[in-house]
C-alpha positions as CSV (number, residue, x, y, z in Angstrom):
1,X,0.0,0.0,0.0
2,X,1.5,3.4,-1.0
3,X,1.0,5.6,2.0
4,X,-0.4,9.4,0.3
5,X,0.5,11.9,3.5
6,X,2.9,13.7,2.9
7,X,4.4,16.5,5.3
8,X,6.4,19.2,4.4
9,X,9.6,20.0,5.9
10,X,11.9,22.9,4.2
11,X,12.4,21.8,0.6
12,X,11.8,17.7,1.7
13,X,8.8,16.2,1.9
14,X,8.2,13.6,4.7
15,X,5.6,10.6,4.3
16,X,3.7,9.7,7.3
17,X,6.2,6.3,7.7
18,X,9.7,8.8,8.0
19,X,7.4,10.8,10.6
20,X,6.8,7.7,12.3
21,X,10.3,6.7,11.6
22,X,11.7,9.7,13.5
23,X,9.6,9.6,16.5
24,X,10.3,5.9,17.0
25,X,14.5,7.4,17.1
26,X,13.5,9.1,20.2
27,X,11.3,6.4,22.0
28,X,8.0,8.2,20.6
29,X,8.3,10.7,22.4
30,X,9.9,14.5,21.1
31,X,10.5,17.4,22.7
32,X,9.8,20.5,20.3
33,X,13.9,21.1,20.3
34,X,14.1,18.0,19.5
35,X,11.1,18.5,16.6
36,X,13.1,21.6,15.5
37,X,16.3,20.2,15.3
38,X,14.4,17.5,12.7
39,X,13.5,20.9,11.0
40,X,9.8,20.3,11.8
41,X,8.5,23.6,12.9
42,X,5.7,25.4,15.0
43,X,3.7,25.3,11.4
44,X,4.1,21.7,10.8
45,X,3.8,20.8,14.4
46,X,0.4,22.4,14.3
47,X,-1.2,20.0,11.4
48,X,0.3,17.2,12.9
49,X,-1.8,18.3,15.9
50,X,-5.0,19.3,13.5
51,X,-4.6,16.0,11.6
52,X,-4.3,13.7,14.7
53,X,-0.9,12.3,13.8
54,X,0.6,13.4,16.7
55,X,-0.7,14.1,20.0
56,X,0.3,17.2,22.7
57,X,1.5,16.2,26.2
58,X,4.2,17.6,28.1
59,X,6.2,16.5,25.1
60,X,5.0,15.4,22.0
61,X,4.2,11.8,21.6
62,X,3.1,9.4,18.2
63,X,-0.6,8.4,18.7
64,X,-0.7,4.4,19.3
65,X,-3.1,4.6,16.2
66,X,-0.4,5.3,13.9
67,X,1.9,2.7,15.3
């Protein structure tokens, strides 16, 4: 299955599997320095929020969902 979301980071564009990918690096769990430093910005944070890939604790956290 070809997975369609795509997310846009600086002149890349990230599918929802190297979004996953990334979080999964850090234990599922980012901080938003640590979101930054993936060049994934306030912007792009905020869709992942809208679109329910991503959910807001104290940190930022993949929804078991999209695991």
């Amino acid at each position: 299955m070809i997975n369609l979301f795509w997310f846009y980071r600086g002149e890349e564009m990230l599918t929802h599997d190297e979004i996953k990918n990334l979080f999964e690096q850090h234990g599922n769990v980012m901080r938003t320095a640590e979101l930054r430093a993936s060049r994934i910005y306030y912007e792009d944070i905020q869709k992942l929020l809208t679109d329910g890939i991503i959910e807001k604790i104290k940190q930022f956290s993949l929804l078991s969902k999209n695991k």
